[in-house]
Structure formats: structure tokens, C-alpha cells
VODO-30639 format. One record per residue (C-alpha): residue in one letter; x negated, y, z. Coordinates in Angstrom, 2 decimals, padded with zeros to 5 digits, m for minus. Each point is the difference from the previous one (the first is absolute). Layout:
BEGIN
   rest      east     north        up
      a         X         Y         Z
...
***
This chain:
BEGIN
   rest      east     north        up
      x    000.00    000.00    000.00
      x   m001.62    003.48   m001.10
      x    000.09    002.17    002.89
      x    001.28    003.30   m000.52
      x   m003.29    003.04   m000.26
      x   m000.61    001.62    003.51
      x   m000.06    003.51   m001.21
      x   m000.33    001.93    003.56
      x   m003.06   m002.39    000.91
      x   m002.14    000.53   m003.36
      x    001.06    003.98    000.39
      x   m001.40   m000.18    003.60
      x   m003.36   m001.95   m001.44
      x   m000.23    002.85   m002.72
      x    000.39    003.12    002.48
      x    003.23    000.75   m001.87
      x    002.40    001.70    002.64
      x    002.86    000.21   m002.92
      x    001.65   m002.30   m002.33
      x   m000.77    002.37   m003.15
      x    002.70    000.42   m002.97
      x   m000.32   m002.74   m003.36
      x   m001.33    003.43   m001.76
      x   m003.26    001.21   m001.19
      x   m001.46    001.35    003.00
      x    001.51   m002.58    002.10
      x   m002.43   m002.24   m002.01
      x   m002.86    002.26    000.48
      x    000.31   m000.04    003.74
      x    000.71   m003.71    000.67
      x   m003.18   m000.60   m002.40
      x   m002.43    002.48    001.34
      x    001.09   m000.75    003.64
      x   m000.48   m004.06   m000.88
      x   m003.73    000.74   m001.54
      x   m000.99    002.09    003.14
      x    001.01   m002.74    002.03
      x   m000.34   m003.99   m001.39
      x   m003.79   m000.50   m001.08
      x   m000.58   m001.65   m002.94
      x   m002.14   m003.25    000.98
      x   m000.74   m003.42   m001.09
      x   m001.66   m001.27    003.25
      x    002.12   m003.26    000.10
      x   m001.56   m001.74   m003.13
      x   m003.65    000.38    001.95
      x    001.67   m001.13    003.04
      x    001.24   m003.18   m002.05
      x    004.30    000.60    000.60
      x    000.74    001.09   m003.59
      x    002.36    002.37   m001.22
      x    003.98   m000.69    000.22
      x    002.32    001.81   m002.14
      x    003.47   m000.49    001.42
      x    002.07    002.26    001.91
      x   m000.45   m001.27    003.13
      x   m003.54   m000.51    000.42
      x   m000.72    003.32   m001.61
      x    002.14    001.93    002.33
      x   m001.27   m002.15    003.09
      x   m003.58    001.47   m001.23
      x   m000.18    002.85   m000.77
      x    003.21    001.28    002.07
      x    000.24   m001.97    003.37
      x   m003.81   m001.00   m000.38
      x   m001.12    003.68   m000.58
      x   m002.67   m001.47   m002.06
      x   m000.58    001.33   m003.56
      x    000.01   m001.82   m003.54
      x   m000.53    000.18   m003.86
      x    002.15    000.83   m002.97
      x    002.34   m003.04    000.06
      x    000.58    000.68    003.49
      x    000.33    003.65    000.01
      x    001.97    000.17   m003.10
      x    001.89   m002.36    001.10
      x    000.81    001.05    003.05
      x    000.55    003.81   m001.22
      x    002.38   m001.17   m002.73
      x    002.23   m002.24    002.72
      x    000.26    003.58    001.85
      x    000.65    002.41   m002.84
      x    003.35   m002.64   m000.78
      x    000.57    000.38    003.77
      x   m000.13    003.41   m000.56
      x    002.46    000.20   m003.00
      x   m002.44    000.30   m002.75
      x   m000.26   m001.96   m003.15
      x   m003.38   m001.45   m000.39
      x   m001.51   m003.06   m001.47
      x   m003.32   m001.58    000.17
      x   m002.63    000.61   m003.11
      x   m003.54   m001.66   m001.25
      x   m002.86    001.60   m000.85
      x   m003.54   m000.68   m000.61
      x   m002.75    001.53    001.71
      x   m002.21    001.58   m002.37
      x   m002.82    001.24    002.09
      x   m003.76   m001.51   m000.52
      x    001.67   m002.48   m002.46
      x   m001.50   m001.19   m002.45
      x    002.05   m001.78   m001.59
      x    004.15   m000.45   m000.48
      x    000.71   m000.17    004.14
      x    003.01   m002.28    001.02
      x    002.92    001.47    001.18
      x   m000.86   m000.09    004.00
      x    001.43    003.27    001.21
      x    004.02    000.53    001.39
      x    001.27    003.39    000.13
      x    003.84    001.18   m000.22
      x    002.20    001.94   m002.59
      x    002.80    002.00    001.45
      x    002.55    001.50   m001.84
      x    001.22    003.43    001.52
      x    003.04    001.72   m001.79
      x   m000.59   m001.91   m003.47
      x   m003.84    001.28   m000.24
      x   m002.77   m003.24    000.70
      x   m002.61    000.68    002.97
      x   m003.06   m002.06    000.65
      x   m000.61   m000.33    003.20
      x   m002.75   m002.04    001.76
      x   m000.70    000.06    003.85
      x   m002.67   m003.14   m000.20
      x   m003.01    000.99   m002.34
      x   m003.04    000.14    001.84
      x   m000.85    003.69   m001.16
      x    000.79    003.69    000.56
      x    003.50    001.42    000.43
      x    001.59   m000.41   m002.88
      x    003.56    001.42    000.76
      x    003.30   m001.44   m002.01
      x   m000.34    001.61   m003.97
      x    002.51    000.02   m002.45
      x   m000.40   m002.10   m002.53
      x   m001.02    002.81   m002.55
      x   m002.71   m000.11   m002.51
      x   m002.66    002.58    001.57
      x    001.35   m000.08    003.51
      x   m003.17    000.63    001.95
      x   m000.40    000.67    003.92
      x   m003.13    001.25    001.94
      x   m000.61   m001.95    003.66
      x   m001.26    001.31    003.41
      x   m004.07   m001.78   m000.68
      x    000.06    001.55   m003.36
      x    001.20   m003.16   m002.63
      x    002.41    000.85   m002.67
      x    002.28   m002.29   m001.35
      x    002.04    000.62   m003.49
      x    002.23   m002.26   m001.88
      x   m000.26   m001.06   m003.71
      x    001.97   m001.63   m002.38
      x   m001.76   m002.27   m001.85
      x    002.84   m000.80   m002.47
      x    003.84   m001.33   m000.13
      x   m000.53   m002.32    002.73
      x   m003.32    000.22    001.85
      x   m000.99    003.21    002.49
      x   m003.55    000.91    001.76
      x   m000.20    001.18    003.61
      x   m004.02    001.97   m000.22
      x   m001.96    001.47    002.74
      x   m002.59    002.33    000.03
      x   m002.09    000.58    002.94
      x   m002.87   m001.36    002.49
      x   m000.33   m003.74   m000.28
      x    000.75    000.06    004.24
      x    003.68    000.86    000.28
      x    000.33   m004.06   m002.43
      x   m001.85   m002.04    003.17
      x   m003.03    000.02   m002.82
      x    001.48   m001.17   m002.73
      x   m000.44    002.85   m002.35
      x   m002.58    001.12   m002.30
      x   m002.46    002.44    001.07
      x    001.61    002.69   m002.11
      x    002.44    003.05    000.38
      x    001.35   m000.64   m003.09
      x    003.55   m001.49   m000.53
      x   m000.14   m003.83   m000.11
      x    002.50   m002.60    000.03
      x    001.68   m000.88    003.13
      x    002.84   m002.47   m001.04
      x    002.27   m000.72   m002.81
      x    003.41   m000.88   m000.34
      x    003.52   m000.97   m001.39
      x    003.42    000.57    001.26
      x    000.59   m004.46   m001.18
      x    002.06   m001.42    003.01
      x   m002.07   m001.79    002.77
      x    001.37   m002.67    002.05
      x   m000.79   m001.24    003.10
      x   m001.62   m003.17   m001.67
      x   m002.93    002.84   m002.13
      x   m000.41    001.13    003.75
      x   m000.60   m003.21    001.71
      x   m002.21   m000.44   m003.19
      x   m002.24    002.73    000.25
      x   m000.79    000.14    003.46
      x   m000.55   m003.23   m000.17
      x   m002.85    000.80   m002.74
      x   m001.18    003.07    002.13
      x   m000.30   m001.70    003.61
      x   m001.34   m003.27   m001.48
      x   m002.52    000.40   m002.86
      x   m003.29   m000.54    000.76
      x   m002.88    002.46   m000.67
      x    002.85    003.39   m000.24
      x    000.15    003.18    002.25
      x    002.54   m001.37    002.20
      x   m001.33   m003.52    000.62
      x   m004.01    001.24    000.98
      x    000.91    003.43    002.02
      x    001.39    000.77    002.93
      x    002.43    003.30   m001.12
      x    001.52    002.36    002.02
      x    001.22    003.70   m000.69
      x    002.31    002.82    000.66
      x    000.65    002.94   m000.86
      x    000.33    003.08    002.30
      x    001.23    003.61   m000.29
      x   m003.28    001.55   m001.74
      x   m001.32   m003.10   m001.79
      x   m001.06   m003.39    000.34
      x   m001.47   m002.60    002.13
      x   m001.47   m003.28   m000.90
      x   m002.06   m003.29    001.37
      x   m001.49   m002.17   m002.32
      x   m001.60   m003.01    002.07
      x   m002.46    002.09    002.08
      x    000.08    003.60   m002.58
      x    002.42    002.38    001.68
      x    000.57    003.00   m002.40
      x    002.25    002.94    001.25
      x    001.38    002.67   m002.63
      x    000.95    003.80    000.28
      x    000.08    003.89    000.25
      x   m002.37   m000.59   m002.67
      x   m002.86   m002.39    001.92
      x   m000.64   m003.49   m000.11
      x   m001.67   m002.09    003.14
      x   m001.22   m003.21   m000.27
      x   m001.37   m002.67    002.79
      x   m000.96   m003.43    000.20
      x    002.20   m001.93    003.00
      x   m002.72   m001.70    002.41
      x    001.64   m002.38    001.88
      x    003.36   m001.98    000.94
      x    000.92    002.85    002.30
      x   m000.64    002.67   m002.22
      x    001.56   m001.98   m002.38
      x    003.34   m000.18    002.36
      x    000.19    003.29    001.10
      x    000.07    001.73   m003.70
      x    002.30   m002.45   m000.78
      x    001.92    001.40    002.83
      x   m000.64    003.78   m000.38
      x    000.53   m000.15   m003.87
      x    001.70   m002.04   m000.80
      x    002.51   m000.97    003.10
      x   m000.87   m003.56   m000.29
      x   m000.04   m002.00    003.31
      x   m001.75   m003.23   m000.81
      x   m001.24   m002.58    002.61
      x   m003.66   m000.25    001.04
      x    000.10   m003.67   m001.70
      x    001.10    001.61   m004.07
      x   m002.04    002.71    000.75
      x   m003.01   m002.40    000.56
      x    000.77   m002.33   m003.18
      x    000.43    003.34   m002.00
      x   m002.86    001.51    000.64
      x   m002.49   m003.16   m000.09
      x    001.36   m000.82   m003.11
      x   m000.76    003.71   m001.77
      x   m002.51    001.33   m002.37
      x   m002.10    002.82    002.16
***
């Protein structure tokens, strides 16, 4: 039996004091408040539990856990309360362009919402700078807190191109050392089911030798910019400056975990994480 979504308690985990209205800045604030608060992570394929996509264990995560997650989580998660909410939304697949180098499979989730008949993209679980909801526009473009641009492009009668421009940072490192505009994902608006989902993250959190299955991830973004640990590189991002420092022990390890990211893990995963990183 599907239980029904638990709208006050994922408000309450986002810092939301309102239920906001199924309208465009309704969507703005449940998705900026949502990025500010859930972390995007990946911490629980090193720590050997796996990623699970349904409702339940999702919400039990990253809601009643407190703990953070990665685009089929997020997205996931985010769509579930935008229907809550009254919006119409449905899940999209895109594939992550960045340092490819050749045709990437489609392993990223984000959400299309349709507001008053126009199409918004909106996408709370890319590991990246703010990138607030856009409307589906050829040329729409936005400017974040840690400098990154994003635009949108339309490739042709089908396909579309979310680009970024900025330092490679505000991507967890996964952008070219340029500030030139690059590929960030591409997309259609083809219908995804909930089969493609269990698909792709099954491909993401399992193949050997990727991003996701030989780093330990974990980001968030905050009110000027963006914060990010990858194994033992911490880089923080804003008001124009960039710091960067190498984590030193288990402890260290747990407490900027903590600060940053508002991760509470036990002294046991924080051991197995941070044996098992690259320094």
C-alpha cells in the first residue's frame, strides 16, 4: 500500500515554514529552500548499502534520516513534494556532459514542471551551483551566488542543452579548467518511467571504475556559493574566493561532514570512509 507523502515533515526538513502556492515562485522557494538544506551525497555506495529508489526508503533517508543523497534521490524526492504541493511535474533523463569524452549514458534525474501551460526544468539534485527553476526557453540563462552561469539551448526539435560557465569548483571537480561555456547535460522531454529510473541508478551506483562508485561525494550549496568534499579535498566557494584543504583525519573528516554538510554519521562509516579514500 503506497503511503500517502508527509508534506509538513519534508517542509520541516527543508526550513520551509509555509506550504507555498503550485505557482512560479512557489516553485522557486520550495527549490531553493530544498538545495540550502538536503546535501547532495553518495556516501552509501562507499559504505556498501546501495542506493534505493522507492518512495519509502527515499523519504526515510533523506527526510526522517536527515541524511543527504544524489539525483535519483533528490529528484525523486522533490518531484513526490511538488505533486504534494499541487504542481504538475514529471521526472526527465539527461546525460551528463561534463569531462566526457564520449556519448555519456543517460545517468542524471531531474524534474519538468508545468506551471500555467509554460514547461520549467527544475532540478534540486545536481551536484553543482544553484541553478534555480528556468523556463524552458531557448537562451534562458541565470547567474549563481559562486559565480557559474547556466543557459539553456535547443539543440533541435527534440533535444535541449543545459551549459555552464564558470570555475570548475562549484561541479565537485568535474569541470574543465575553463571559464568558457561547456556542456553540462542534455536532454529530451521523451516520458521516463519508473523502470529508466531503477535503470539508471542502477548503472550510476554500480559500475565499476565511474565517479560515483570510486569517491566519496558530498556537497551543498549555501546562500553565497558552494561547498564541497571530495574524499579528503574540501573546496568552499564565494563572495568571489575559493579555499581549499586537505581533511587529515577521521575526526576532521566527521566534523566537516557535520559543519558542512549536516551529516551525522557514526564513528564506525566515518572510519570505513575515510580508510578507504584517495588523500
Amino acid at each position: 500500500m503506497i503511503q500517502p507523502f508527509d508534506l509538513p515533515a519534508y517542509l520541516e526538513r527543508i526550513a520551509l515554514p509555509y506550504a507555498p502556492a503550485a505557482d512560479a515562485a512557489g516553485l522557486a522557494a520550495v527549490h531553493r529552500a530544498h538545495r540550502l538544506a538536503i546535501p547532495f551525497e553518495n556516501l552509501d555506495i562507499p559504505l556498501g548499502v546501495g542506493i534505493h529508489i522507492d518512495p519509502a526508503s527515499i523519504f526515510a533517508k533523506l527526510v526522517t534520516g536527515r541524511r543527504g543523497g544524489y539525483c535519483f534521490e533528490q529528484n525523486s524526492l522533490f518531484l513526490d513534494a511538488l505533486r504534494a504541493l499541487g504542481f504538475t511535474t514529471r521526472p526527465l533523463l539527461a546525460r551528463v556532459w561534463l569531462m566526457a569524452e564520449t556519448t555519456p549514458p543517460l545517468t542524471h534525474t531531474f524534474n519538468l514542471v508545468t506551471i500555467d501551460g509554460r514547461a520549467w526544468i527544475a532540478d534540486a539534485g545536481f551536484g553543482g551551483s544553484f541553478s534555480p527553476p528556468m523556463l524552458l526557453d531557448d537562451g534562458a540563462a541565470h547567474s549563481a551566488p559562486d559565480g557559474t552561469a547556466h543557459r539553456l539551448i535547443r539543440l533541435d526539435d527534440r533535444a535541449w542543452m543545459l551549459e555552464r560557465a564558470g570555475d570548475s569548483g562549484p561541479t565537485d571537480g568535474r569541470s574543465m579548467p575553463t571559464r568558457d561555456w561547456q556542456r553540462q547535460y542534455s536532454f529530451t522531454l521523451d516520458s521516463v518511467e519508473s523502470v529508466d529510473l531503477e535503470l539508471s541508478n542502477h548503472w550510476t551506483s554500480t559500475r565499476p571504475g565511474t565517479r560515483f562508485t570510486t569517491l566519496a561525494i558530498a556537497s551543498r550549496v549555501t546562500e553565497n556559493g558552494f561547498v564541497s568534499l571530495v574524499d579528503r579535498q574540501l573546496s568552499e566557494h564565494g563572495g568571489g574566493e575559493s579555499r581549499h584543504r586537505t581533511i587529515a583525519s577521521p575526526g576532521e573528516y566527521r566534523a566537516v561532514l557535520a559543519q558542512h554538510m549536516g551529516l551525522a554519521l557514526s564513528d564506525a562509516q566515518v572510519e570505513h570512509l575515510f580508510h578507504g579514500m584517495q588523500s
